[in-house]
N, C-alpha and C positions, 0 to 999 in steps of 0.2 A: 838581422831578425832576432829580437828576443827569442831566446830560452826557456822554460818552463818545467821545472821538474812541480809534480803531485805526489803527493804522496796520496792515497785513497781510502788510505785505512783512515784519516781521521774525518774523512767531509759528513757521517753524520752527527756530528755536532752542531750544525747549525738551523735552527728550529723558526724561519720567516718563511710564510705562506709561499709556495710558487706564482708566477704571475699569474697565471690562468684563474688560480681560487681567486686572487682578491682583486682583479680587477686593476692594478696597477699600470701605469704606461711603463715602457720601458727606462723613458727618460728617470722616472722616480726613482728604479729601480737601484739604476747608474751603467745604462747599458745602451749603446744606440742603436735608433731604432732601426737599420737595417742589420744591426747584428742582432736582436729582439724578432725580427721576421724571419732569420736563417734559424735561429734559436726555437722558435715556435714552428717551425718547418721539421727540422729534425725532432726534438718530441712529441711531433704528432703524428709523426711514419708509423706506416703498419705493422711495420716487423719488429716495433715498441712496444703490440699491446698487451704482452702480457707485462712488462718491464714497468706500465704506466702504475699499477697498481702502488709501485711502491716511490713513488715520485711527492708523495705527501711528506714522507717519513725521509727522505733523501733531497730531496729541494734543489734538482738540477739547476734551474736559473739562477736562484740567488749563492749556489758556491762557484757557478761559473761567472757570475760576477764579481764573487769574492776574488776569486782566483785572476780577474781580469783579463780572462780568454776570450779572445776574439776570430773572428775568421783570416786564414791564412798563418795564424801564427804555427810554432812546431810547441808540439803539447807531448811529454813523457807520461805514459798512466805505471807506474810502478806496481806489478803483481796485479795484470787487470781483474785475474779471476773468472767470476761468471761473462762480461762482457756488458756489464748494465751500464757502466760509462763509454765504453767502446762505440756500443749502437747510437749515442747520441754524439759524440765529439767527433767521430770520420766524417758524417755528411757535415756538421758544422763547421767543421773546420774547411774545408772547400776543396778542391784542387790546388789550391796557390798554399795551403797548409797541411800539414805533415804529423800525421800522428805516428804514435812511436809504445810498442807496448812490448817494458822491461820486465822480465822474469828472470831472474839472477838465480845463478846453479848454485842451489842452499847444501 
């Protein structure tokens, strides 16, 4: 199983619509579309909704596409922090994948 370190301090840099604003299918994106249905699953859970407000400015979809996270893989979030990648990448990631959140004794 691929590996996966994130670093999270740099993903807002990336400045393309989420799917939901612009109406894109997944496939355009670059993401299939049952990982685009697990994807749309977990950022539309309730216990996101205060987290959703700032999904404009952070672009979940397309850095996890960047990133090329898919379900079941094992995902490192480095210094999760508040938890705003946390609440979307554990149900995403499934049972069959493994999240993993590093906070190193600074």
């Amino acid at each position: 199983m691929r590996r996966l370190f994130l670093l999270f301090a740099t993903l807002g840099l990336y400045s393309a619509p989420a799917l939901a604003e612009t109406g894109e299918s997944a496939k355009e994106v670059g993401i299939c579309e049952a990982c685009a249905g697990l994807l749309e699953l977990a950022l539309d859970h309730p216990r996101r909704d205060q987290d959703r407000a700032r999904d404009a400015w952070r672009h979940p979809a397309q850095t996890l596409t960047f990133f090329r996270i898919e379900p079941g893989m094992t995902v490192v979030d480095y210094i999760p922090g508040s938890g705003w990648y946390t609440r979307i990448l554990a149900p995403y990631l499934g049972e069959s994948g493994r999240y993993l959140a590093l906070n190193p004794d600074v």
